[in-house]
C-alpha positions as MATLAB code, in Angstrom:
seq = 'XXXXXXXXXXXXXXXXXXXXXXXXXXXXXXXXXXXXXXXXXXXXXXXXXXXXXXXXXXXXXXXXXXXXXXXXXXXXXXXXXXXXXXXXXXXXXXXXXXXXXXXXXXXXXXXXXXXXXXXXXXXXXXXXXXXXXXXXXXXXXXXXXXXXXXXXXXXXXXXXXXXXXXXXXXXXXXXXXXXXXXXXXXXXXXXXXXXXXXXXXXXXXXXXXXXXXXXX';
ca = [
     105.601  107.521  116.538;
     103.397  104.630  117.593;
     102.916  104.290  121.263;
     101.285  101.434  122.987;
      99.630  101.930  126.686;
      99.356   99.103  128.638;
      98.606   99.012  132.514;
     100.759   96.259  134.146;
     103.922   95.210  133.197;
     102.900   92.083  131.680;
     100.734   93.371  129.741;
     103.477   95.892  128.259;
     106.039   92.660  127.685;
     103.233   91.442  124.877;
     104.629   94.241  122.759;
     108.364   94.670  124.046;
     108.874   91.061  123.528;
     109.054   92.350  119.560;
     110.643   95.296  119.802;
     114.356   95.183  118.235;
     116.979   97.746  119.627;
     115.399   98.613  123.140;
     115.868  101.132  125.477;
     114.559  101.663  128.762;
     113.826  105.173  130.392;
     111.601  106.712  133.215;
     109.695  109.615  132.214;
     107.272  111.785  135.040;
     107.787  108.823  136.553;
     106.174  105.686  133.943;
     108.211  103.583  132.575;
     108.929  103.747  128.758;
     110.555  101.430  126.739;
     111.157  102.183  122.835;
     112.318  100.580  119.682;
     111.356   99.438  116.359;
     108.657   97.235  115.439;
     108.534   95.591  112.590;
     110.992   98.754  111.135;
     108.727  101.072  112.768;
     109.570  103.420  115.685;
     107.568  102.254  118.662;
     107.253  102.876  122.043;
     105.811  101.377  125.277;
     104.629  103.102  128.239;
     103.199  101.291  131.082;
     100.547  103.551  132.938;
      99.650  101.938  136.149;
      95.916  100.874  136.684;
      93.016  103.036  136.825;
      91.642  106.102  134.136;
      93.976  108.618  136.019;
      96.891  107.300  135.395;
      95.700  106.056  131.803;
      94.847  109.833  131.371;
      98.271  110.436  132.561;
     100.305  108.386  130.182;
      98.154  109.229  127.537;
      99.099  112.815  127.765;
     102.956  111.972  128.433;
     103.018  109.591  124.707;
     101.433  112.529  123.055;
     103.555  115.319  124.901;
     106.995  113.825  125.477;
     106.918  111.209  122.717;
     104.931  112.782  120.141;
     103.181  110.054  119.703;
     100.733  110.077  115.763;
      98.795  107.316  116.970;
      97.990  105.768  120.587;
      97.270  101.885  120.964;
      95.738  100.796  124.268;
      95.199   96.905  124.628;
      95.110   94.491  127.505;
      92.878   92.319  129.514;
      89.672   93.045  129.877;
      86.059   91.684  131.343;
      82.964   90.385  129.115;
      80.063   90.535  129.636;
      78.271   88.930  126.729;
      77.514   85.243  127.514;
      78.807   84.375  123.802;
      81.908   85.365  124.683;
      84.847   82.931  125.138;
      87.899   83.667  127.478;
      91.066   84.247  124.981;
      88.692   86.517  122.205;
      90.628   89.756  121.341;
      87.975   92.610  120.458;
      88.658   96.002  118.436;
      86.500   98.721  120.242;
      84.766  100.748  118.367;
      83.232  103.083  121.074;
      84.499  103.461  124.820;
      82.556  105.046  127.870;
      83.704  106.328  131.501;
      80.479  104.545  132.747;
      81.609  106.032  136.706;
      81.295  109.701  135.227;
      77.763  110.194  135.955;
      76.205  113.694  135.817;
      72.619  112.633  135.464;
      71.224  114.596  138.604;
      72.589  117.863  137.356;
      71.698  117.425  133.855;
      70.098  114.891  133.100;
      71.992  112.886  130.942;
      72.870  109.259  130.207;
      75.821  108.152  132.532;
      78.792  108.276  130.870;
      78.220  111.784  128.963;
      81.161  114.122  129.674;
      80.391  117.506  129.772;
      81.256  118.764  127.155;
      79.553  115.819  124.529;
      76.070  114.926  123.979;
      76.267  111.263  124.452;
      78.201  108.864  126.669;
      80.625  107.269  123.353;
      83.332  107.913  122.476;
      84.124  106.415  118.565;
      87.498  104.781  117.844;
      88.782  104.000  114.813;
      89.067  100.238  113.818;
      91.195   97.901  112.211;
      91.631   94.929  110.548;
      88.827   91.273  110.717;
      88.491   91.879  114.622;
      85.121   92.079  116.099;
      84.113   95.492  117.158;
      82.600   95.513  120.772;
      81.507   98.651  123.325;
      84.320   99.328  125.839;
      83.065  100.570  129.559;
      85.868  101.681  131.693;
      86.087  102.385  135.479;
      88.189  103.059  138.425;
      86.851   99.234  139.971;
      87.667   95.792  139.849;
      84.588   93.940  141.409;
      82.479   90.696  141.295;
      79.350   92.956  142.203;
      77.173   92.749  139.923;
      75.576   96.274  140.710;
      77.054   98.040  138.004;
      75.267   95.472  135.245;
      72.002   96.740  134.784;
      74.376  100.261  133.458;
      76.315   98.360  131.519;
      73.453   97.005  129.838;
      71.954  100.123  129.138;
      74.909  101.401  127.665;
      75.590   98.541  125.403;
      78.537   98.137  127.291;
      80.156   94.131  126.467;
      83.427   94.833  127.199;
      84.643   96.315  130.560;
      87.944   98.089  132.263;
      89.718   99.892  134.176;
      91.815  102.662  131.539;
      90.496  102.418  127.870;
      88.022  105.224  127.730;
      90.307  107.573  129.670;
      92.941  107.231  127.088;
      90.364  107.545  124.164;
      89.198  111.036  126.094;
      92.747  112.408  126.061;
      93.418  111.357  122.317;
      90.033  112.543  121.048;
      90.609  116.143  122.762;
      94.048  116.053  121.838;
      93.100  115.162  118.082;
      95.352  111.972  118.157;
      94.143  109.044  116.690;
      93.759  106.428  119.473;
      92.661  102.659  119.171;
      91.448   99.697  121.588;
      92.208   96.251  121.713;
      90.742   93.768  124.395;
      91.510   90.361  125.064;
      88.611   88.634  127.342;
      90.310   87.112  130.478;
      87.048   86.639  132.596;
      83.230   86.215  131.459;
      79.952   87.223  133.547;
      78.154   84.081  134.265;
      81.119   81.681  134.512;
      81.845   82.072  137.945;
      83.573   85.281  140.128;
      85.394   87.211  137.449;
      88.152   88.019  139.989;
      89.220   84.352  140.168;
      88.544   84.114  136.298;
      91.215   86.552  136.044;
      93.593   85.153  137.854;
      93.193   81.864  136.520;
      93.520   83.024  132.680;
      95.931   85.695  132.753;
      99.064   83.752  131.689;
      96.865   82.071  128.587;
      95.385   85.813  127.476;
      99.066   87.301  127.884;
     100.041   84.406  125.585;
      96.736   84.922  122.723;
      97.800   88.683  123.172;
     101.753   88.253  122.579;
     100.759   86.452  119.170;
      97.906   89.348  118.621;
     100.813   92.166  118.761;
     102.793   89.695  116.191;
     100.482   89.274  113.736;
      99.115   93.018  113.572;
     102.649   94.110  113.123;
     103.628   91.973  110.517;
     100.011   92.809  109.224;
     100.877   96.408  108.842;
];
């Protein structure tokens, strides 16, 4: 089964908008909605925001649903300056830029324990540009965390993406990453960026899902 991730409920809708024969259920407590897409079984869970519960409802989808293949999309943050609010990315490499072991071990932030570098690859898809996916558990206008992101090669920021590739990569279940920019470093606070362009990127994204279904 396919299973989409998304963090808010609105984000979820982009998919369950297409999804003929729905039904609803609750499972360890996230919502999960499934049906067919485009003749394919499909299901949605919404996670919540944040890596933990990404983690979380990564694990469920491959647990409870059985899920082959794991697609987390949603808003996201840019941080190149040719970036446009509205572009949809593929990511082709995610990093928990918060885990930071550096003082024990030395290593770049990012670099789990158990790897040797901070990415993690991802599969891609289709025409879409590929871009570096940071994720972590903060939503800010502070502009502390660049210089990191820079040194990561880090374009792309969130809050659950990297979490979710984590759990599919130890799991061994194919996971990929699709980002639609709703706020851009440099043109103004993000945080009212985000606000202001949420209802257009929900809209670009809805048509994203569309296409890439009737794609595949």
């Amino acid at each position: 089964m396919k299973v989409f991730i998304a963090a808010m409920p609105n984000e979820a809708q982009c998919v369950i908008a297409h999804l003929a024969g729905i039904k609803e259920s609750f499972i360890h407590g996230r919502r999960v909605v499934t049906g067919t897409l485009n003749g394919e079984r499909t299901a949605v869970v919404v996670s919540g925001i944040g890596k933990v519960n990404a983690a979380a409802a990564a694990q469920m989808a491959i647990s409870e649903l059985k899920a082959g293949l794991i697609v987390n999309f949603g808003v996201a943050g840019g941080f190149d300056p040719a970036m446009n609010v509205g572009d949809v990315y593929a990511i082709d490499r995610a990093v928990e830029y918060d885990f930071d072991l550096a003082k024990l071990n030395g290593t770049l932030p990012g670099t789990l324990d158990e790897r040797a570098d901070p990415y993690i690859p991802l599969a891609v898809s289709g025409d879409w540009p590929a871009r570096t996916l940071g994720s972590g558990d903060r939503f800010t206008d502070d502009d502390s965390d660049l210089p990191l992101l820079r040194r990561l090669g880090i374009t792309v920021r969130d809050m659950e993406g990297a979490a979710i590739a984590h759990v599919c990569e130890t799991a061994g279940v194919e996971a990929r990453i699709f980002k639609c920019i709703s706020d851009v470093h440099g043109l103004g606070p993000m945080t009212g960026q985000f606000r202001a362009n949420i209802s257009r990127c929900l809209d670009i994204l809805a048509n994203f899902i569309r296409q890439s279904a009737a794609e595949n």
